[in-house]
MDAnalysis code that builds the backbone (N, CA, C; Angstrom):
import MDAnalysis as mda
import numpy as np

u = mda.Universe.empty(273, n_residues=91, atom_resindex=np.repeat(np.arange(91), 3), trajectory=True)
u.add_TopologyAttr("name", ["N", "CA", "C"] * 91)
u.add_TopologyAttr("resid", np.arange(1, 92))
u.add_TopologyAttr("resname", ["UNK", "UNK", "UNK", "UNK", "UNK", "UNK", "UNK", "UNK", "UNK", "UNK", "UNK", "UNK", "UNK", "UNK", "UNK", "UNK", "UNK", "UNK", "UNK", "UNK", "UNK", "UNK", "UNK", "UNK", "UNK", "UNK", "UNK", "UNK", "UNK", "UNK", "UNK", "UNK", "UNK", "UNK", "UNK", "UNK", "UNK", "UNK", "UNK", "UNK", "UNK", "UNK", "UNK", "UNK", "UNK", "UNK", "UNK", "UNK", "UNK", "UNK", "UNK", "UNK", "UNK", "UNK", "UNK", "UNK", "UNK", "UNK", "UNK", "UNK", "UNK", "UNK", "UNK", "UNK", "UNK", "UNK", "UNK", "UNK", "UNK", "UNK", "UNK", "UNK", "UNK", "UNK", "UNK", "UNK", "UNK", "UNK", "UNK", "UNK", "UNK", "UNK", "UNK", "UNK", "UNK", "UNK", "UNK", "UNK", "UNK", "UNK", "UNK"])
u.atoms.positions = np.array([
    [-9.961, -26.468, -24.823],
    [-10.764, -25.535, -25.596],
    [-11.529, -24.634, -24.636],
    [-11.437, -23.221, -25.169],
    [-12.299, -22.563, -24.348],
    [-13.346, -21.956, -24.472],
    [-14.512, -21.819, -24.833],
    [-16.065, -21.490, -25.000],
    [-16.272, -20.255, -24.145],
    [-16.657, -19.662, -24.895],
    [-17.835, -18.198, -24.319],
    [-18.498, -18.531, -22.816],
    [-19.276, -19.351, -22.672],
    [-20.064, -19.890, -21.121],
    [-18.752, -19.318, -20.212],
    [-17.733, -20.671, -20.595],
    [-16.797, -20.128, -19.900],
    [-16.049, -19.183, -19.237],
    [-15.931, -18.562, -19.755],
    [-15.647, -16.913, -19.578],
    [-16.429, -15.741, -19.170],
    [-17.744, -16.543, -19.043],
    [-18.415, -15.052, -18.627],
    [-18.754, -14.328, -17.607],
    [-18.286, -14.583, -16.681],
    [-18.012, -14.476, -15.445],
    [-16.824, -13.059, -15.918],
    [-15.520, -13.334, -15.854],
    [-14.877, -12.675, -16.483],
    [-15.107, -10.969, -17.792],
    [-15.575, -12.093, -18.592],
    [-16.337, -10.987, -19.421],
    [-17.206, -9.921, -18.997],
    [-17.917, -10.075, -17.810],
    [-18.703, -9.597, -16.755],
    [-17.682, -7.816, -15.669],
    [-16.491, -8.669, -15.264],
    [-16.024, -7.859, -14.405],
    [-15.162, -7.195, -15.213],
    [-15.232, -7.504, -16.295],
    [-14.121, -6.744, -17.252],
    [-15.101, -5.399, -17.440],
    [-16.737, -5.827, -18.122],
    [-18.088, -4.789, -18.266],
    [-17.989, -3.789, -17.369],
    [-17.884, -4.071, -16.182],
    [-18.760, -3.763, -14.895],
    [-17.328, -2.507, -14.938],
    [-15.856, -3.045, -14.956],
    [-14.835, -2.298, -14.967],
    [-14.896, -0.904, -15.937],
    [-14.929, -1.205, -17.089],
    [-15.009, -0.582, -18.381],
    [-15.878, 0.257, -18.319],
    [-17.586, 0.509, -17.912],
    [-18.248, 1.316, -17.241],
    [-17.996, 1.728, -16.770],
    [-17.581, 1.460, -15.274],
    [-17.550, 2.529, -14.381],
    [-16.263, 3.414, -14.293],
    [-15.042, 3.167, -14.978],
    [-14.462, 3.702, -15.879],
    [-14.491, 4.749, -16.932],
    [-15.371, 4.430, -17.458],
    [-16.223, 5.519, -18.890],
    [-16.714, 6.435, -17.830],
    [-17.299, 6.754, -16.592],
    [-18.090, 7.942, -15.803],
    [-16.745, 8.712, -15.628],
    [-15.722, 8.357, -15.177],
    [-14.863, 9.550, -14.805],
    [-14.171, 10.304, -16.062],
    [-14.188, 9.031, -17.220],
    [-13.589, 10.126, -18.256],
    [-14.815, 10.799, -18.831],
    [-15.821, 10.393, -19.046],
    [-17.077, 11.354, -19.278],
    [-17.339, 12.421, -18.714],
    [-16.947, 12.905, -17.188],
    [-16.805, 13.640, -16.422],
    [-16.038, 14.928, -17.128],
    [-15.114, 14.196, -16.826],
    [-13.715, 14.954, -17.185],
    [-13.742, 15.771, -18.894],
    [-14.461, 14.929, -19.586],
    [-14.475, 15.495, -20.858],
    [-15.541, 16.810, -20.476],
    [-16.636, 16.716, -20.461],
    [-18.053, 17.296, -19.952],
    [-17.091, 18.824, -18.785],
    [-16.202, 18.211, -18.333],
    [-15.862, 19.466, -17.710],
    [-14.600, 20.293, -18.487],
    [-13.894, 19.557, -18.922],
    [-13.256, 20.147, -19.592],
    [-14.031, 21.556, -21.088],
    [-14.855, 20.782, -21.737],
    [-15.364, 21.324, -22.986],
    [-16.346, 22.451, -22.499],
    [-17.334, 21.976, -21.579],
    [-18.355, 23.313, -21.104],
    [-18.291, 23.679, -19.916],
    [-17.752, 23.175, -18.941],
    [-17.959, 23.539, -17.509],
    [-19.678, 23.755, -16.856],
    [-20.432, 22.741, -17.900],
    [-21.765, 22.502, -17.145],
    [-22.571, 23.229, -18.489],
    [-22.051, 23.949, -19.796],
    [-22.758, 24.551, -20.267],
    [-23.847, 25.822, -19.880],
    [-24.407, 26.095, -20.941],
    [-25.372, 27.184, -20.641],
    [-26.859, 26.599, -19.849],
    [-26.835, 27.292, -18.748],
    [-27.427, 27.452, -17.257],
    [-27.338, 25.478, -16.842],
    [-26.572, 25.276, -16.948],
    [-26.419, 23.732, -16.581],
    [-26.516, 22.411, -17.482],
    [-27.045, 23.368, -18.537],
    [-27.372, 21.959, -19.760],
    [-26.473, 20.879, -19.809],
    [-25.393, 20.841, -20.004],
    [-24.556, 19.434, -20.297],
    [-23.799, 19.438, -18.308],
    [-24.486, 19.601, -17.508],
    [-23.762, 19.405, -16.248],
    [-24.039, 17.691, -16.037],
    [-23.160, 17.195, -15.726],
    [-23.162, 15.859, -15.355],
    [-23.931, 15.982, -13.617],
    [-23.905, 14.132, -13.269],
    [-24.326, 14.715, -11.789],
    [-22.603, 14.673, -10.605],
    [-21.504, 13.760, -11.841],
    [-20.303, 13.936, -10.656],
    [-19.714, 15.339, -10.814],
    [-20.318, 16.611, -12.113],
    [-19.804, 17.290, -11.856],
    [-20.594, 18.656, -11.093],
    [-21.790, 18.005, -10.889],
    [-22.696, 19.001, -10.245],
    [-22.175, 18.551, -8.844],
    [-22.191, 17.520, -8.325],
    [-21.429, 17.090, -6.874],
    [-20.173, 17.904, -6.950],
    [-19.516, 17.927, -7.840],
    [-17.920, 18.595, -7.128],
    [-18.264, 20.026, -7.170],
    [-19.185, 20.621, -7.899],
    [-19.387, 22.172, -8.151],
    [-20.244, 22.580, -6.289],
    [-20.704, 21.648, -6.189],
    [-21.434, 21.577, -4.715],
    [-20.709, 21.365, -3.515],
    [-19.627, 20.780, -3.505],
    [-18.873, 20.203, -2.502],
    [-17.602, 21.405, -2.417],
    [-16.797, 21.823, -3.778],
    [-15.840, 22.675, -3.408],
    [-15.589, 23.535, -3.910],
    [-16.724, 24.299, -4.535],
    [-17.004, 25.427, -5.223],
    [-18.206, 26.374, -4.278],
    [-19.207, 26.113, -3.764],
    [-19.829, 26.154, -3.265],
    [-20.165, 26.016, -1.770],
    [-19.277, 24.683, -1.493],
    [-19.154, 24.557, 0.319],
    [-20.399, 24.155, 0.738],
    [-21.289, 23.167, 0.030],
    [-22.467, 22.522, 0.429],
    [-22.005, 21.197, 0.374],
    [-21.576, 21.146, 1.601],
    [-20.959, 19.419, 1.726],
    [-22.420, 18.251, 1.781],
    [-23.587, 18.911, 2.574],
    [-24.605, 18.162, 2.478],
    [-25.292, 17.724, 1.348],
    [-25.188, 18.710, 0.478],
    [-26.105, 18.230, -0.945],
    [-25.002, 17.091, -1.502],
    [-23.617, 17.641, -1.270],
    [-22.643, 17.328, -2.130],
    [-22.677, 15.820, -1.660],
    [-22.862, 15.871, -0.779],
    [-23.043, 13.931, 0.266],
    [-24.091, 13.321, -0.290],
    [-25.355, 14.024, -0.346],
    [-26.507, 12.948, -0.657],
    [-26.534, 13.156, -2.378],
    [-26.022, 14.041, -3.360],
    [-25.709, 13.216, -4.421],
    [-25.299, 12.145, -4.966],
    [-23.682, 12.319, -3.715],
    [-22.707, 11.268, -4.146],
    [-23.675, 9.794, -3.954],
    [-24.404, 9.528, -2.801],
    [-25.413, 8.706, -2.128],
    [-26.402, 8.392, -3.624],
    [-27.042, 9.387, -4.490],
    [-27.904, 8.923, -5.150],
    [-26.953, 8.571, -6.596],
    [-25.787, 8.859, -6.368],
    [-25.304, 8.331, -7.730],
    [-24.935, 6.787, -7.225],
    [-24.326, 6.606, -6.177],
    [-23.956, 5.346, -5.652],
    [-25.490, 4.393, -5.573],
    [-26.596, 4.743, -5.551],
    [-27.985, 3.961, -5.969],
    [-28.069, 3.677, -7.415],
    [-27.924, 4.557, -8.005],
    [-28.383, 4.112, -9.443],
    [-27.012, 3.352, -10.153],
    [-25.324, 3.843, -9.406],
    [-24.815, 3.408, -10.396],
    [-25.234, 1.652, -9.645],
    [-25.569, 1.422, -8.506],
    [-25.686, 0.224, -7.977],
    [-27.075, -0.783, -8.839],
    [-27.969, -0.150, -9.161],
    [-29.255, -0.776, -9.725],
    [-29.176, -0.923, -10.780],
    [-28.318, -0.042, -11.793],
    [-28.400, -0.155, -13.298],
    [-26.907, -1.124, -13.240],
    [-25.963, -1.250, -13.314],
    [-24.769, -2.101, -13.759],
    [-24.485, -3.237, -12.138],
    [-24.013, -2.897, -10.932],
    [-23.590, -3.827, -10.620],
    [-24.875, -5.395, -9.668],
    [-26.229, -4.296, -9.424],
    [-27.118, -5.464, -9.510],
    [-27.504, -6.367, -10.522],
    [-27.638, -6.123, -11.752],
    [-27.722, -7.188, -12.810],
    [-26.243, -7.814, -12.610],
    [-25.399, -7.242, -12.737],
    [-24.526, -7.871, -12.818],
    [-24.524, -9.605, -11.895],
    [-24.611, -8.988, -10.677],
    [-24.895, -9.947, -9.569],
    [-25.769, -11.207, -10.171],
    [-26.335, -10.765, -10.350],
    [-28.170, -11.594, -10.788],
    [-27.507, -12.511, -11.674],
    [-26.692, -11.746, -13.076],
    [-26.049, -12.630, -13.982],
    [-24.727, -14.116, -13.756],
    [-24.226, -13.309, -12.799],
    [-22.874, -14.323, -11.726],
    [-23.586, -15.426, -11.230],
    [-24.748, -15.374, -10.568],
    [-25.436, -16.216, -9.907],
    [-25.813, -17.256, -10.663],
    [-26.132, -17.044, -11.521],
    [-26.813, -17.923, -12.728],
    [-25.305, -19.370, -12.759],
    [-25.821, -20.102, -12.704],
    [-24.853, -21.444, -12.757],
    [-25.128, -22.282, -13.848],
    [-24.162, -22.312, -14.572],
    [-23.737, -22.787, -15.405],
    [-23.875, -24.434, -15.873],
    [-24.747, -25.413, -16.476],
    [-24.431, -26.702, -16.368],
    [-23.409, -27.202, -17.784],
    [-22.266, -28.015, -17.556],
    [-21.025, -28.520, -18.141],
    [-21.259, -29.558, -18.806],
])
């Protein structure tokens, strides 16, 4: 028999997958439909990074975005995540 406890570990990297997943097609939609909208309103920040990096030719901003998206996507989904894995289970 297999129980929920069990699995959640699993259930976890499947989350963590499925998120960070959802950013590139969110992207992609967001660029497709407005191209950042009117004066930036619906601009995402991976598509303000690529508008910076090869539209523009500001590789530096375009670097320390990528840097502050890689912080938050790190603090909001895959540090809890961690925190949650750790947690041990008694059988």
């Amino acid at each position: 028999h297999i129980t929920i406890p069990l699995l959640r570990e699993q259930i976890l990297v499947s989350f963590v997958l499925i998120f960070a997943g959802g950013f590139g097609h969110l992207m992609g939609l967001f660029a497709i439909m407005t191209s950042g909208g009117p004066a930036g309103a619906t601009e995402l920040m991976g598509l303000y990074m690529q508008k910076l990096g090869f539209v523009g030719r500001q590789l530096g901003q375009a670097s320390a975005v990528s840097v502050l998206m890689l912080i938050i996507v790190f603090s909001v989904l895959i540090y809890p995540a961690i925190r949650v894995a750790r947690e041990r289970l008694e059988y």
